[in-house]
C-alpha positions, 0 to 999 in steps of 0.5 A: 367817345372813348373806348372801355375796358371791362372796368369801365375806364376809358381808354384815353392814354396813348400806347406806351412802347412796351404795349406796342412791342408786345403787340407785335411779339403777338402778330397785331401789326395794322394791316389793310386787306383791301391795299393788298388787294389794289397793290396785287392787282396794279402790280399784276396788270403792270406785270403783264404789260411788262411782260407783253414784249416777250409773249411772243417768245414765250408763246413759241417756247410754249408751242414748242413743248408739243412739236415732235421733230423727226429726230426725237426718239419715241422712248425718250420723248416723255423725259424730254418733253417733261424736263423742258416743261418744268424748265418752262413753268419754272421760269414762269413761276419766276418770272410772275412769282418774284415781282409778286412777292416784292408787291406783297412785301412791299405793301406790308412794309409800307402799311404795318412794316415788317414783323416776325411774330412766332407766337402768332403761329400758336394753336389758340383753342377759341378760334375753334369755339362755336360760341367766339366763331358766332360772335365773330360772325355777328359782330360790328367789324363783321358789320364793317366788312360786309359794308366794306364788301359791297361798297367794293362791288357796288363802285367796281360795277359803277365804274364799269358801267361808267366806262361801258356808257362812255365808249357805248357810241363807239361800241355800237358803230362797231358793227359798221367798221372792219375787224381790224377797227373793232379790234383796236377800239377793244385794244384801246377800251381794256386800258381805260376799263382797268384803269377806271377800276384800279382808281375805284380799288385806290379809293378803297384801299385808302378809306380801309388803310386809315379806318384800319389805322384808326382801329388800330390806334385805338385797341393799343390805347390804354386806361390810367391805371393800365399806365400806372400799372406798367409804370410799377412793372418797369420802374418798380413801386415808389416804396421799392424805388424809395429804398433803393434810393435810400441804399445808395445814398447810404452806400455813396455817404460810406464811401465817402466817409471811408474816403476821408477816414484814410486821412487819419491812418496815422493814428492807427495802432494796427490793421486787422486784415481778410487778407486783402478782402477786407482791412480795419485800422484800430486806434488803441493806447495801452491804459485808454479809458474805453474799447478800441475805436475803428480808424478806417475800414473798407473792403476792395480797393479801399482795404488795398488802399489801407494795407498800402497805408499801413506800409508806409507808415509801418503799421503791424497787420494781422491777418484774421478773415473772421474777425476782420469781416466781424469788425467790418460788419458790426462796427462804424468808423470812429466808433468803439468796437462791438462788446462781443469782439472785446476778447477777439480784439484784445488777443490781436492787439497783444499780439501786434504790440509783442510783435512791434516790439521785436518779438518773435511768435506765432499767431494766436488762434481768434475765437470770433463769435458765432453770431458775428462769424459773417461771409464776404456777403454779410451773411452769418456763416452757418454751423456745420 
Protein backbone atom coordinates (compact mmCIF):
# COMPACT_ATOMS: atom_id res chain seq x y z
CA UNK A 1 0.00 0.00 0.00
CA UNK A 2 1.12 3.37 -0.68
CA UNK A 3 2.43 5.66 1.55
CA UNK A 4 0.30 9.02 2.89
CA UNK A 5 0.53 12.66 3.58
CA UNK A 6 -0.97 14.44 6.32
CA UNK A 7 -3.93 14.92 3.77
CA UNK A 8 -4.58 11.61 2.86
CA UNK A 9 -3.12 11.52 -0.67
CA UNK A 10 -0.90 8.92 -1.48
CA UNK A 11 2.20 8.90 -2.53
CA UNK A 12 2.37 7.55 -5.60
CA UNK A 13 4.51 9.80 -7.95
CA UNK A 14 8.07 9.27 -8.41
CA UNK A 15 10.66 11.96 -6.89
CA UNK A 16 10.91 14.98 -9.16
CA UNK A 17 14.83 16.21 -9.50
CA UNK A 18 14.16 19.21 -7.39
CA UNK A 19 13.00 16.91 -4.50
CA UNK A 20 15.90 14.93 -4.42
CA UNK A 21 18.01 17.85 -4.76
CA UNK A 22 16.53 19.44 -1.84
CA UNK A 23 17.28 16.51 -0.13
CA UNK A 24 20.50 16.49 -0.32
CA UNK A 25 20.87 20.14 0.41
CA UNK A 26 19.43 18.65 3.74
CA UNK A 27 21.83 15.65 4.34
CA UNK A 28 19.02 12.85 3.35
CA UNK A 29 21.24 10.53 1.21
CA UNK A 30 20.55 6.46 1.46
CA UNK A 31 22.80 5.26 3.90
CA UNK A 32 23.01 1.79 5.58
CA UNK A 33 24.87 1.66 8.86
CA UNK A 34 25.07 -2.01 8.84
CA UNK A 35 27.38 -1.89 5.24
CA UNK A 36 29.57 0.37 7.23
CA UNK A 37 29.85 -2.06 9.66
CA UNK A 38 30.85 -5.14 7.04
CA UNK A 39 32.91 -2.59 4.83
CA UNK A 40 35.06 -1.69 8.30
CA UNK A 41 35.52 -4.78 9.73
CA UNK A 42 36.42 -6.58 6.23
CA UNK A 43 38.58 -3.71 5.56
CA UNK A 44 40.26 -3.80 8.87
CA UNK A 45 40.96 -7.77 8.95
CA UNK A 46 42.54 -7.21 5.60
CA UNK A 47 44.53 -4.41 7.11
CA UNK A 48 45.98 -6.47 9.24
CA UNK A 49 47.04 -9.23 7.28
CA UNK A 50 48.23 -6.66 4.99
CA UNK A 51 50.26 -5.25 7.61
CA UNK A 52 51.41 -8.85 9.34
CA UNK A 53 54.58 -8.89 6.98
CA UNK A 54 55.93 -5.81 8.62
CA UNK A 55 54.94 -6.49 12.51
CA UNK A 56 58.07 -7.65 13.10
CA UNK A 57 59.62 -4.57 12.24
CA UNK A 58 57.05 -2.67 14.16
CA UNK A 59 57.05 -4.79 16.92
CA UNK A 60 61.00 -4.30 17.38
CA UNK A 61 60.68 -0.51 16.66
CA UNK A 62 57.82 -0.61 19.58
CA UNK A 63 60.40 -2.38 21.66
CA UNK A 64 62.72 -0.07 21.14
CA UNK A 65 60.98 3.01 22.76
CA UNK A 66 61.94 1.24 26.30
CA UNK A 67 65.93 0.23 25.42
CA UNK A 68 68.14 2.45 27.42
CA UNK A 69 71.67 2.37 25.77
CA UNK A 70 74.81 3.31 27.61
CA UNK A 71 75.01 6.30 25.31
CA UNK A 72 71.85 8.05 26.14
CA UNK A 73 71.82 11.02 28.54
CA UNK A 74 69.55 10.64 31.61
CA UNK A 75 68.46 14.48 30.97
CA UNK A 76 67.84 14.17 27.55
CA UNK A 77 66.13 10.60 27.56
CA UNK A 78 62.31 12.27 28.18
CA UNK A 79 62.51 14.35 24.82
CA UNK A 80 64.23 11.44 23.17
CA UNK A 81 62.17 8.65 24.01
CA UNK A 82 59.02 11.17 23.78
CA UNK A 83 59.65 12.52 20.14
CA UNK A 84 60.19 8.92 18.69
CA UNK A 85 57.14 7.63 20.11
CA UNK A 86 55.07 10.22 18.38
CA UNK A 87 56.84 9.39 15.30
CA UNK A 88 55.88 5.99 16.27
CA UNK A 89 51.94 6.18 16.94
CA UNK A 90 52.26 8.74 14.00
CA UNK A 91 53.05 6.36 11.66
CA UNK A 92 50.49 3.96 13.02
CA UNK A 93 47.76 6.48 12.82
CA UNK A 94 49.00 6.51 9.17
CA UNK A 95 49.42 3.41 8.63
CA UNK A 96 45.68 2.41 9.96
CA UNK A 97 43.86 5.70 9.78
CA UNK A 98 44.24 6.24 5.72
CA UNK A 99 42.98 2.72 4.37
CA UNK A 100 40.15 3.21 6.91
CA UNK A 101 39.14 6.37 5.88
CA UNK A 102 39.44 5.25 1.91
CA UNK A 103 37.16 2.13 3.40
CA UNK A 104 34.54 4.65 4.78
CA UNK A 105 34.50 7.00 1.79
CA UNK A 106 34.39 4.40 -0.44
CA UNK A 107 31.34 2.55 0.89
CA UNK A 108 29.46 5.82 1.04
CA UNK A 109 30.07 6.68 -2.34
CA UNK A 110 28.95 3.33 -3.48
CA UNK A 111 25.86 3.28 -1.41
CA UNK A 112 24.30 6.95 -1.04
CA UNK A 113 27.48 8.99 -3.01
CA UNK A 114 29.23 11.59 -1.75
CA UNK A 115 27.40 14.95 -0.25
CA UNK A 116 28.41 17.96 1.34
CA UNK A 117 25.23 19.10 3.27
CA UNK A 118 25.95 22.16 5.74
CA UNK A 119 22.47 22.36 6.56
CA UNK A 120 22.65 19.23 8.11
CA UNK A 121 24.93 20.83 10.71
CA UNK A 122 22.08 23.38 11.78
CA UNK A 123 21.00 23.17 15.73
CA UNK A 124 17.33 21.51 15.26
CA UNK A 125 15.29 22.42 18.57
CA UNK A 126 13.11 18.90 18.14
CA UNK A 127 16.27 16.63 18.51
CA UNK A 128 16.14 18.14 21.97
CA UNK A 129 12.03 17.34 22.70
CA UNK A 130 11.27 14.95 25.28
CA UNK A 131 7.97 14.22 23.45
CA UNK A 132 10.05 13.66 19.48
CA UNK A 133 13.01 11.60 21.53
CA UNK A 134 10.03 9.26 23.05
CA UNK A 135 8.45 8.80 19.75
CA UNK A 136 11.48 8.22 18.02
CA UNK A 137 12.06 5.64 20.53
CA UNK A 138 8.79 3.82 20.12
CA UNK A 139 8.55 4.07 16.73
CA UNK A 140 8.47 1.35 13.95
CA UNK A 141 12.06 2.04 12.51
CA UNK A 142 13.05 1.91 16.27
CA UNK A 143 11.07 -1.58 15.88
CA UNK A 144 13.18 -2.19 12.64
CA UNK A 145 16.24 -1.77 14.08
CA UNK A 146 15.94 -3.55 17.22
CA UNK A 147 14.93 -6.39 14.82
CA UNK A 148 17.77 -5.67 12.85
CA UNK A 149 20.04 -5.86 16.06
CA UNK A 150 19.24 -9.13 17.21
CA UNK A 151 19.07 -10.74 14.06
CA UNK A 152 22.85 -9.48 13.57
CA UNK A 153 23.67 -11.06 16.98
CA UNK A 154 21.51 -14.01 16.93
CA UNK A 155 23.23 -15.19 13.24
CA UNK A 156 26.90 -13.74 14.26
CA UNK A 157 26.73 -16.28 17.33
CA UNK A 158 25.14 -19.34 14.79
CA UNK A 159 28.02 -18.97 12.70
CA UNK A 160 30.22 -19.16 15.23
CA UNK A 161 28.91 -22.08 16.86
CA UNK A 162 28.77 -23.35 13.31
CA UNK A 163 32.28 -23.11 12.86
CA UNK A 164 32.80 -23.99 16.91
CA UNK A 165 30.73 -27.81 16.04
CA UNK A 166 32.88 -28.15 12.89
CA UNK A 167 36.48 -27.94 14.14
CA UNK A 168 34.87 -29.31 17.48
CA UNK A 169 36.73 -32.85 16.63
CA UNK A 170 39.93 -31.41 16.30
CA UNK A 171 39.41 -29.03 18.95
CA UNK A 172 39.45 -31.92 21.40
CA UNK A 173 42.23 -34.25 19.89
CA UNK A 174 44.31 -31.01 20.91
CA UNK A 175 45.14 -32.11 24.26
CA UNK A 176 46.82 -35.28 22.61
CA UNK A 177 49.16 -33.24 19.95
CA UNK A 178 52.09 -31.05 20.86
CA UNK A 179 52.22 -26.85 21.17
CA UNK A 180 53.32 -26.55 17.78
CA UNK A 181 49.95 -28.61 16.46
CA UNK A 182 47.80 -26.80 18.80
CA UNK A 183 49.20 -23.59 17.65
CA UNK A 184 48.66 -24.32 14.06
CA UNK A 185 45.24 -25.77 14.28
CA UNK A 186 44.12 -21.99 16.07
CA UNK A 187 46.41 -20.31 13.16
CA UNK A 188 44.29 -22.48 10.82
CA UNK A 189 40.71 -22.17 12.74
CA UNK A 190 40.65 -17.81 13.21
CA UNK A 191 40.70 -17.28 9.13
CA UNK A 192 37.49 -19.89 8.79
CA UNK A 193 35.92 -18.00 12.00
CA UNK A 194 36.38 -14.69 10.40
CA UNK A 195 35.41 -15.51 7.52
CA UNK A 196 32.18 -17.22 8.55
CA UNK A 197 31.55 -14.14 10.32
CA UNK A 198 32.16 -11.46 7.47
CA UNK A 199 29.91 -13.71 5.00
CA UNK A 200 27.06 -13.40 8.11
CA UNK A 201 27.68 -9.24 8.31
CA UNK A 202 27.59 -9.52 4.02
CA UNK A 203 24.11 -10.98 4.25
CA UNK A 204 23.26 -8.14 6.78
CA UNK A 205 24.82 -5.60 4.89
CA UNK A 206 22.96 -6.41 1.93
CA UNK A 207 19.08 -6.96 3.27
CA UNK A 208 19.74 -3.53 5.25
CA UNK A 209 21.22 -1.85 2.00
CA UNK A 210 17.98 -2.68 -0.13
CA UNK A 211 15.36 -2.05 2.71
CA UNK A 212 17.33 1.26 3.23
CA UNK A 213 17.05 1.87 -0.34
CA UNK A 214 13.55 0.96 -0.29
CA UNK A 215 12.80 3.45 2.58
CA UNK A 216 14.35 5.42 1.17
CA UNK A 217 12.50 5.72 -2.23
CA UNK A 218 9.57 5.91 -0.65
CA UNK A 219 10.02 9.02 1.65
CA UNK A 220 11.24 10.95 -1.66
CA UNK A 221 8.14 9.91 -3.45
CA UNK A 222 5.52 12.54 -3.83
CA UNK A 223 1.34 13.16 -3.98
CA UNK A 224 -0.18 14.71 -7.23
CA UNK A 225 -0.77 17.85 -6.23
CA UNK A 226 2.87 17.84 -4.58
CA UNK A 227 3.75 17.37 -8.28
CA UNK A 228 1.39 19.76 -9.50
CA UNK A 229 2.62 22.19 -7.04
CA UNK A 230 6.35 21.98 -8.20
CA UNK A 231 5.36 22.07 -11.59
CA UNK A 232 3.37 25.85 -10.76
CA UNK A 233 6.78 26.71 -8.86
CA UNK A 234 9.17 25.89 -11.49
CA UNK A 235 7.19 26.51 -14.77
CA UNK A 236 4.89 29.07 -13.23
CA UNK A 237 0.95 28.94 -13.21
CA UNK A 238 -0.83 28.37 -16.76
CA UNK A 239 -2.38 31.90 -16.61
CA UNK A 240 1.20 33.36 -15.81
CA UNK A 241 2.65 31.04 -18.52
CA UNK A 242 -0.34 31.96 -21.08
CA UNK A 243 0.52 35.74 -20.97
CA UNK A 244 3.74 35.34 -21.43
CA UNK A 245 2.84 33.64 -24.50
CA UNK A 246 0.52 36.18 -25.34
CA UNK A 247 3.57 39.04 -24.69
CA UNK A 248 5.79 37.31 -27.18
CA UNK A 249 3.64 36.84 -29.57
CA UNK A 250 2.65 40.37 -29.81
CA UNK A 251 6.30 41.32 -29.40
CA UNK A 252 7.42 38.78 -32.45
CA UNK A 253 4.22 40.04 -34.57
CA UNK A 254 5.55 44.08 -33.84
CA UNK A 255 8.68 43.12 -35.07
CA UNK A 256 7.95 41.89 -37.51
CA UNK A 257 5.57 44.52 -38.78
CA UNK A 258 8.11 46.94 -38.03
CA UNK A 259 10.36 44.81 -40.35
CA UNK A 260 8.08 45.25 -43.26
CA UNK A 261 6.84 48.90 -42.25
CA UNK A 262 11.03 50.01 -43.60
CA UNK A 263 9.56 48.65 -46.89
CA UNK A 264 7.42 51.77 -47.24
CA UNK A 265 10.35 54.56 -45.88
CA UNK A 266 9.72 56.05 -49.00
CA UNK A 267 6.67 57.82 -48.40
CA UNK A 268 7.82 59.34 -45.24
CA UNK A 269 7.82 63.11 -44.75
CA UNK A 270 10.08 63.29 -41.96
CA UNK A 271 11.47 61.31 -38.78
CA UNK A 272 10.99 62.17 -35.53
CA UNK A 273 14.13 60.90 -33.38
CA UNK A 274 15.37 60.11 -29.70
CA UNK A 275 18.39 60.79 -30.84
CA UNK A 276 19.16 57.28 -31.68
CA UNK A 277 16.77 55.34 -29.02
CA UNK A 278 14.24 55.74 -30.78
CA UNK A 279 13.01 56.79 -34.52
CA UNK A 280 9.22 57.64 -36.06
CA UNK A 281 8.70 58.22 -39.73
CA UNK A 282 5.57 60.65 -40.51
CA UNK A 283 3.64 60.63 -43.83
CA UNK A 284 2.15 64.04 -44.03
CA UNK A 285 0.94 65.95 -47.26
CA UNK A 286 0.14 69.60 -46.82
CA UNK A 287 -4.00 69.97 -47.14
CA UNK A 288 -4.35 65.87 -46.63
CA UNK A 289 -7.91 65.32 -45.20
CA UNK A 290 -6.83 63.64 -41.46
CA UNK A 291 -3.79 63.55 -38.87
CA UNK A 292 -0.41 62.54 -39.96
CA UNK A 293 -0.16 58.61 -39.99
CA UNK A 294 3.03 56.73 -38.61
CA UNK A 295 5.26 55.34 -41.74
CA UNK A 296 7.52 53.21 -39.44
CA UNK A 297 8.74 53.19 -36.01
CA UNK A 298 11.12 51.36 -33.90
CA UNK A 299 13.75 51.63 -30.99
CA UNK A 300 17.37 50.19 -31.39
CA UNK A 301 18.60 48.51 -34.08
CA UNK A 302 15.34 49.13 -36.23
CA UNK A 303 15.34 53.09 -35.44
CA UNK A 304 19.34 52.92 -36.42
CA UNK A 305 17.95 51.12 -39.49
CA UNK A 306 15.23 53.92 -40.13
CA UNK A 307 17.73 56.83 -39.52
CA UNK A 308 20.03 54.97 -42.12
CA UNK A 309 16.95 55.07 -44.37
CA UNK A 310 16.20 58.33 -43.67
CA UNK A 311 19.63 59.26 -45.10
CA UNK A 312 19.63 57.52 -48.21
CA UNK A 313 16.46 58.74 -49.26
CA UNK A 314 17.14 62.40 -47.82
CA UNK A 315 14.49 62.60 -45.13
CA UNK A 316 14.80 65.66 -42.78
CA UNK A 317 15.19 64.24 -38.94
CA UNK A 318 14.04 66.09 -35.91
CA UNK A 319 15.51 65.23 -33.14
CA UNK A 320 12.95 65.51 -30.07
CA UNK A 321 13.43 62.56 -27.26
CA UNK A 322 10.02 63.44 -25.65
CA UNK A 323 8.01 63.38 -28.49
CA UNK A 324 9.79 60.89 -30.28
CA UNK A 325 9.07 58.19 -26.99
CA UNK A 326 5.38 59.84 -26.96
CA UNK A 327 4.71 58.84 -30.78
CA UNK A 328 6.36 55.62 -30.16
CA UNK A 329 4.34 54.75 -27.15
CA UNK A 330 0.90 55.84 -28.23
CA UNK A 331 0.72 55.17 -31.82
CA UNK A 332 0.45 52.07 -34.22
CA UNK A 333 2.06 51.76 -37.61
CA UNK A 334 -0.13 52.74 -40.29
CA UNK A 335 -2.36 54.53 -38.05
CA UNK A 336 -2.88 58.62 -37.29
CA UNK A 337 -1.27 59.87 -34.73
CA UNK A 338 -2.72 60.15 -30.97
CA UNK A 339 -4.94 63.69 -30.77
CA UNK A 340 -3.05 65.00 -28.02
CA UNK A 341 0.27 65.18 -29.93
CA UNK A 342 -1.68 67.34 -32.94
CA UNK A 343 0.15 70.83 -31.74
CA UNK A 344 3.43 68.71 -30.86
CA UNK A 345 3.55 67.22 -34.12
CA UNK A 346 2.49 70.01 -35.99
CA UNK A 347 5.32 72.22 -34.77
CA UNK A 348 7.82 69.74 -36.06
CA UNK A 349 6.58 69.12 -38.99
CA UNK A 350 6.59 73.04 -39.83
CA UNK A 351 9.83 73.22 -38.90
CA UNK A 352 11.24 70.34 -41.19
CA UNK A 353 9.04 71.62 -44.07
CA UNK A 354 11.17 75.22 -43.57
CA UNK A 355 14.07 73.59 -43.12
CA UNK A 356 13.56 71.44 -46.62
CA UNK A 357 12.93 74.18 -48.02
CA UNK A 358 16.70 75.91 -47.51
CA UNK A 359 15.62 77.69 -44.30
CA UNK A 360 17.92 78.26 -41.81
CA UNK A 361 16.57 78.27 -38.00
CA UNK A 362 16.73 76.95 -34.83
CA UNK A 363 14.83 74.30 -33.46
CA UNK A 364 11.45 74.95 -31.70
CA UNK A 365 10.93 74.10 -28.47
CA UNK A 366 8.06 70.82 -28.18
CA UNK A 367 5.61 70.94 -25.58
CA UNK A 368 4.69 67.04 -25.31
CA UNK A 369 1.77 66.25 -22.84
CA UNK A 370 2.65 65.47 -19.39
CA UNK A 371 0.30 62.33 -19.50
CA UNK A 372 2.60 61.13 -22.76
CA UNK A 373 5.76 62.42 -21.50
CA UNK A 374 7.35 58.49 -21.10
CA UNK A 375 10.96 57.06 -20.32
CA UNK A 376 12.86 54.87 -22.48
CA UNK A 377 10.77 52.28 -20.39
CA UNK A 378 7.23 53.42 -21.18
CA UNK A 379 6.96 54.59 -17.83
CA UNK A 380 5.52 58.39 -17.48
CA UNK A 381 8.00 60.61 -16.31
CA UNK A 382 6.84 61.91 -13.03
CA UNK A 383 6.89 65.85 -11.98
CA UNK A 384 9.49 67.22 -10.06
Amino acid sequence: MAEENQDGQEKTEEPSQRKIDKYKEDGKVLNSKEMFVFTGIAGAFLLMYALSFSFRALLFEWGDLFVLSGNDKLEDLPATKSLQALIFITKISLLVGIPMLIIVLATQFAVGGINFAPKALAFKSNRINPLSGFKRMFSLKSLVELGKALLKVGSLFASAIGVIYYLLPQMLRITDGSLKSGLELTRSSFPLLIGALLVCLMIIAALDYFYQRYEHIKSLRMTKQEVKDEYKQTEGSPEVRAKIRRLQMESATKSAKQQEALQNMGEATAIITNPTHFAIALKYDVGQVGAPKIIAMGKGLIAKRIMEIGIEKNITSFRSPLLARALFFTGEIGEEISEKLYNAVAVALAYVYKLDRGEDLDAPDIDVPEDLRFNENGTILKEN
